[in-house]
N, C-alpha and C positions, 0 to 999 in steps of 0.2 A: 504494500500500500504506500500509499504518497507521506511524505513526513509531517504533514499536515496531520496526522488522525493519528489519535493516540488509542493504545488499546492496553485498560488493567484487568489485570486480576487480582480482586481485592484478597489482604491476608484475613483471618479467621478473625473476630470481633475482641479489642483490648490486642492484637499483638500492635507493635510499630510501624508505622510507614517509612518508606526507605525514601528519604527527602533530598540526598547527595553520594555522587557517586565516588570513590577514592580518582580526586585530582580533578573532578569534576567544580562548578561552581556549586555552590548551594541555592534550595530554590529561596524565592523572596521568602520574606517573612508574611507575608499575606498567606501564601502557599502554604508554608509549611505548619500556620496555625488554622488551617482550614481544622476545623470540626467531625472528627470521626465517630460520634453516636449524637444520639438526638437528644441528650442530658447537655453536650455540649453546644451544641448549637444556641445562638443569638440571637432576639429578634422575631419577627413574623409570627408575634403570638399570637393571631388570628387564625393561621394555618398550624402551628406549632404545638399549642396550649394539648394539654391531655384533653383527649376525645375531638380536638381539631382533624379538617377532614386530611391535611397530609401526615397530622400524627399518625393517623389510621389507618391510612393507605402503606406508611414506611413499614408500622409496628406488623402490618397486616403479612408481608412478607409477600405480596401480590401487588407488583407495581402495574401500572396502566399509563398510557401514553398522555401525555398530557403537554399545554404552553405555560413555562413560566414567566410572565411577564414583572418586568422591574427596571428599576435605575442603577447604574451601575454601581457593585457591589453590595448588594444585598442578599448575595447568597443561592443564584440560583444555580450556579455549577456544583456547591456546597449538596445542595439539598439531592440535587443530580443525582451524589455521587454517593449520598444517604442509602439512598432507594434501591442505587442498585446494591451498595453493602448488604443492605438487611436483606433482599430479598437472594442473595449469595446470584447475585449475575456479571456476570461479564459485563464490562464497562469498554466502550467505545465513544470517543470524543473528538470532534472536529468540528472548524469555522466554518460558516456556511462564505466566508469572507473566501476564506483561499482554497476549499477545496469545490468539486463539482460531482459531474452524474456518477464517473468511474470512480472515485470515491466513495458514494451510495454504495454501488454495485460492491465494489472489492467487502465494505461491510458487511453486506449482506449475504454475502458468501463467508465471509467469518463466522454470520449467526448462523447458518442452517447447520454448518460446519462441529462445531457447539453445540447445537439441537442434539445432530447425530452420534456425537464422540462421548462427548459428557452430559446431553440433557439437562444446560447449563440454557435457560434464557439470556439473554443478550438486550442492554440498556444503552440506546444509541442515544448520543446526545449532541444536539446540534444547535451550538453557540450562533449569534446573532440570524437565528433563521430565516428571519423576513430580510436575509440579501437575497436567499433563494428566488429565483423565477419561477412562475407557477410551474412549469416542466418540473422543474428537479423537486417543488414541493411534491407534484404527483407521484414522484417514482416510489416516496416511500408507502404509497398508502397500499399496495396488496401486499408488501412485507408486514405492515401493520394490523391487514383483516389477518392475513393468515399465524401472526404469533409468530412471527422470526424474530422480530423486533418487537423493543416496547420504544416507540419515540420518546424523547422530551427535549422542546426547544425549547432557547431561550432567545427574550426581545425587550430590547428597550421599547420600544416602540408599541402599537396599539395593535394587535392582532387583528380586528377587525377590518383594519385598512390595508394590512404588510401580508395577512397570512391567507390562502387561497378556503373557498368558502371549505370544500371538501376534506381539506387537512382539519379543518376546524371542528366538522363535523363528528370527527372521528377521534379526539382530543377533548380533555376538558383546560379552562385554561386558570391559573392560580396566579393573582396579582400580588407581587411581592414590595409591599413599602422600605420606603427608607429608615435605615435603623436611628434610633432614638439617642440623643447623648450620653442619657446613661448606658446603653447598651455597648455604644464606641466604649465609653471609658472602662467598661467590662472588657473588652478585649485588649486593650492598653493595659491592663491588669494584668492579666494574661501572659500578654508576652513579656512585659518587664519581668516574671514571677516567676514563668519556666523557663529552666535551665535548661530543658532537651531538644525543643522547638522555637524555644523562644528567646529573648535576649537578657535571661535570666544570671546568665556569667558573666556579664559586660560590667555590672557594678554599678549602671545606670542610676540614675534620681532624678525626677520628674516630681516635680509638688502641685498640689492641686488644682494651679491658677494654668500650668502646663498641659494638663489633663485637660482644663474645660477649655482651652486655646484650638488644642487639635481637633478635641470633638464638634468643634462649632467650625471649623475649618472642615472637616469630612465631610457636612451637608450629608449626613447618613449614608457616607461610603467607607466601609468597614478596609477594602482594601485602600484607598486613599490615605485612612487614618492607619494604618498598620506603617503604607512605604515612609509616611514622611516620619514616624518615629525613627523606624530604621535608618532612614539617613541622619536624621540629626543625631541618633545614640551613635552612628560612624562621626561624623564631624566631633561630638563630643568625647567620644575615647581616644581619638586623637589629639585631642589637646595637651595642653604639659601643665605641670604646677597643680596648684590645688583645687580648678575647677575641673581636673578630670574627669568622665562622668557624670558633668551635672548639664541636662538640660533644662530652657530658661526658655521664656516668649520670647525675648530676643534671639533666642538663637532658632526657635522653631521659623519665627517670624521670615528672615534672610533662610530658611531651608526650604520654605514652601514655596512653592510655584503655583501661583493659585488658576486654575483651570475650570474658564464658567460651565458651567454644561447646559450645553447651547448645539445642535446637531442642523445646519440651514437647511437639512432637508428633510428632519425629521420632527416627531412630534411634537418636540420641546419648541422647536423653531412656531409651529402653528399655537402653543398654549403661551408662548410669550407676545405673539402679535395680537393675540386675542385679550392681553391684558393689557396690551397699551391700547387698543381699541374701545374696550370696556369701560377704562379709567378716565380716558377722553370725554365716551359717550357720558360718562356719570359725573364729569366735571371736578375730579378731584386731580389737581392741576401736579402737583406733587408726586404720586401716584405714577403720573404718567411722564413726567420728567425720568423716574425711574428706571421703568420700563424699557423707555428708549433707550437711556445711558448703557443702560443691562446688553442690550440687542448691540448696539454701536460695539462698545465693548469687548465680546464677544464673536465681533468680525463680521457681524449683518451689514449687506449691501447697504448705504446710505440711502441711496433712490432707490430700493425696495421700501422704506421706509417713509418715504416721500410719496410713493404714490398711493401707498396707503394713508397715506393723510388727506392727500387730496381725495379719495373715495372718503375719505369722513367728512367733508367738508362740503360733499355731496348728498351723504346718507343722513347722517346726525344734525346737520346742521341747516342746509339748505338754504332757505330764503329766509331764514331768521336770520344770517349775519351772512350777506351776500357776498364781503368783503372777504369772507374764509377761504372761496375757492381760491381768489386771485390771491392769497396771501400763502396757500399752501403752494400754488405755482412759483410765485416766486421764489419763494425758498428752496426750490427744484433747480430753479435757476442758478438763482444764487450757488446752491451748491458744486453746481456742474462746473461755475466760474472759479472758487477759489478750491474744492478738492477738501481732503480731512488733513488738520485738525480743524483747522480753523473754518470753513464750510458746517462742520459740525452745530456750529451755532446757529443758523438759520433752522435744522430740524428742528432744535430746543426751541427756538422761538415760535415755530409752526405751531410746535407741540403746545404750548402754552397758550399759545391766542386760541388755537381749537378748544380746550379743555375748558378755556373761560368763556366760552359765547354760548350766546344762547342755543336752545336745541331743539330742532324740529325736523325729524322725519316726513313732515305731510306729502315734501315734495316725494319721496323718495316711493310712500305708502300709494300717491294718486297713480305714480306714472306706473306702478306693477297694476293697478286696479283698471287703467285703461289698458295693458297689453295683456289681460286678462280678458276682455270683452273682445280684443283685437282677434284672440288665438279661438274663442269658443267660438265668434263671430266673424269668420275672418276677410269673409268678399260681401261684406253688408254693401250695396250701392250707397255712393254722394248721390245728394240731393239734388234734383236738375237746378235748382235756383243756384245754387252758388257753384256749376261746374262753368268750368270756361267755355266758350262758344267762337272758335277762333273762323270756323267755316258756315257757308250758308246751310249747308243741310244740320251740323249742330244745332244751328239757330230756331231752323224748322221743325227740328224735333224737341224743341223747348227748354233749349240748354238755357242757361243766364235766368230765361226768363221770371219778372216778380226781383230780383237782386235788390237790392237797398244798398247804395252806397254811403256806408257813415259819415261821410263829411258833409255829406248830399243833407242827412236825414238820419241823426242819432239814435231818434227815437226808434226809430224804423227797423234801422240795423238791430237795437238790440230787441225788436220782437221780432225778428229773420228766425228761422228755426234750421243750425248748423248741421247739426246731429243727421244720422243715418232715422228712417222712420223708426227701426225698432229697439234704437239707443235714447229716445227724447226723453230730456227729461234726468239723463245719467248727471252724477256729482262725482266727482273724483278728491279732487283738492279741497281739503279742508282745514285751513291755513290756523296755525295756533295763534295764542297771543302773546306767545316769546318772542322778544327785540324786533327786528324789522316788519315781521308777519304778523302784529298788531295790524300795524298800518295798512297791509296787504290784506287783511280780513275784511275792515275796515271799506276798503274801496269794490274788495268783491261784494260785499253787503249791500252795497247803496247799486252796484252795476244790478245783483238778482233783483233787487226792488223796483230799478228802473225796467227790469224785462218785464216783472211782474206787471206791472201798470198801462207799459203800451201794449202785451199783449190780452189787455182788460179791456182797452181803447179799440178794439179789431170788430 
């Protein structure tokens, strides 16, 4: 098989795991304090808790194919690799990143392989699944009806949209959260503590203010918060004199490399656009200063960002503050002209004038409400009176004819009847009386009064 796909066989329950090979490197500390029974394990006490449904499923010693979905590091290779322990199976592991179909295949020639020799199930696990193409999602599924295989993928991502409906079908899927501070600081216990796996011989000291430093830096990623101990307890053993071993927020501080988790084409990218959108719409100006900064940040296209402001400026705001659209352009502009960093501040400032204006969807609600009539209704005839009559037979046939021209005859025009015969009568816009579209209420009010009256006068 490809070096891609790793294949264990786990030892008997309580021996050691063999985590370095003589001359070999060691694996990280994330690795090597993975969680070998389900007493040790962190976290996901939703699924976890006694009589939780993956407690049940592990204890049960009958795993089933299932998606674990989570943010990174929370344990779903962990649990992976739970299930296939308890249930004594054969452990297969590969990215859906670097391997492909001959991959599948060579697996699935190892399971039957195993079926037959040992009568040994086979626990295929396939890290970030949804890169799969629906093809190679298909190929595992008659390995799956027939019991060669037990799947279990993992995704950051939202199954719903990454994973094909059929694998889905055939799968249940278990959402894994991010773990809780104190949970981090349980595992930072942990490895300061054990000598065998953990960085228990180093001599390390970490005091409390260090502890709640890193766990609020993990953002509930257990491996995040393991590497950067691990480096900082290297930079601190290296040291000389009397702070050998001692690390400090200054020192975790210069060790971290803070990495937003931010994926521009994935779902994280869609739940942060949606909360600067949100924040906008609901006018909490702050909020959404955030938001951007977070995305900017991050590495989001700036004019991704800009044209979503101008669709707000359209949707949320409309004819309440007319000034928004051209102010969101500009700031397109603007940007395009001077580039980041300094470009940067035109967003900011879109951002801020959008969040404080006034808010009114009306335009946004009338114009789906008329291509709503457009689509149910959609070769309704114009009216002869107001179709153009460029020729004599038009004319003849009563094109024009009855027209009111408004400058002609105000009154006239506004008891003209525009409308298709079996749309009279339709309302669409109905203007709020947030900022501009007072006024624009205002003048539609007095225009439907005046129809009302001349066509009272007919």
């Amino acid at each position: 098989m490809s070096g891609n796909v790793g294949d264990s066989l786990f030892p008997e329950e309580g021996a050691g795991e063999v985590f370095a090979r003589p001359g070999a490197s060691p694996s990280p500390l994330a690795d090597r304090l993975r969680p070998r029974t389900l007493e040790e394990a962190v976290g996901q006490r939703h699924l976890l808790r006694p009589g939780g449904v993956l407690d049940m499923i592990i204890r049960s010693k009958e795993p089933v194919s299932m998606i674990l979905r989570g943010p990174p590091g929370t344990g779903k290779t962990t649990l992976a690799r739970l299930i296939a322990r308890y249930a004594g199976a054969r452990f297969i592991e590969f990215s859906a990143v670097l391997s492909g179909v001959k991959d599948i295949r060579e697996a699935v020639a190892r399971a039957k392989e195993a079926i037959r020799r040992e009568g040994r199930r086979t626990v295929l696990f396939v890290d970030e699944i949804h890169r799969f193409n629906k093809a190679q999602q298909d190929a595992f599924l008659p390995h799956m009806e027939s019991g060669t295989i037990v799947l279990i993928g993992a995704t950051t991502e939202n199954p719903s949209f990454e994973v094909n409906a059929a694998l889905l079908s055939r799968t249940r899927v278990f959402t894994l959260e991010p773990l809780d501070e104190d949970d981090i600081i349980t595992l930072l216990d942990r490895a300061l503590a054990d000598d065998e796996r953990g960085l228990g011989g180093m001599g390390l000291r970490l005091d409390a203010d260090g502890m709640r430093w890193i766990a609020r830096y993990a953002e509930g990623d257990a491996r995040r918060a393991l590497s950067l101990l691990e480096l900082a307890g290297r930079i601190a053993a290296a040291r000389s004199g009397d702070d050998r071993g001692g690390i400090d927020v200054e020192l975790l501080h210069s060790a971290a490399q803070k990495a937003l988790l931010y994926d521009k084409s994935g779902e994280e990218h869609f739940n942060l656009i949606s909360a600067l959108h949100k924040s906008i719409r609901g006018s909490d100006v702050d909020a959404s200063l955030y938001w951007a900064a977070r995305m900017l940040d991050a590495g989001e296209d700036p004019l991704y960002l800009l044209r979503r402001l101008v669709r707000i400026a359209l949707e949320d705001i409309g004819l309440a503050d007319p000034r928004s659209l051209a102010l969101a352009r500009d700031a397109m502009e603007t940007y395009r002209l001077l580039g980041s960093p300094e470009g940067d501040l035109a967003v900011a400032e879109a951002v801020v004038y959008l969040a404080l204006a006034p808010k009114s969807n009306a335009l946004y609600t009338a114009f789906d409400a008329a291509r709503d009539d457009v689509r149910s209704r959609p070769n309704l005839p114009v009216p002869k009176t107001i179709r153009d009559a460029p020729t004599r037979l038009m004319k003849d046939e009563g094109y024009g004819k009855g027209y009111v021209y408004n400058p002609d005859d105000p009154e006239g025009a506004m008891a003209q009847e525009y409308f298709p015969e079996n749309l009279r009568g339709r309302r669409y816009y109905h203007p709020t009386a947030e900022g501009e579209e007072r006024e624009i209420r205002s003048r539609l009010q007095k225009w439907l009064d005046g129809r009302r009256r001349a066509r009272g006068k007919r």
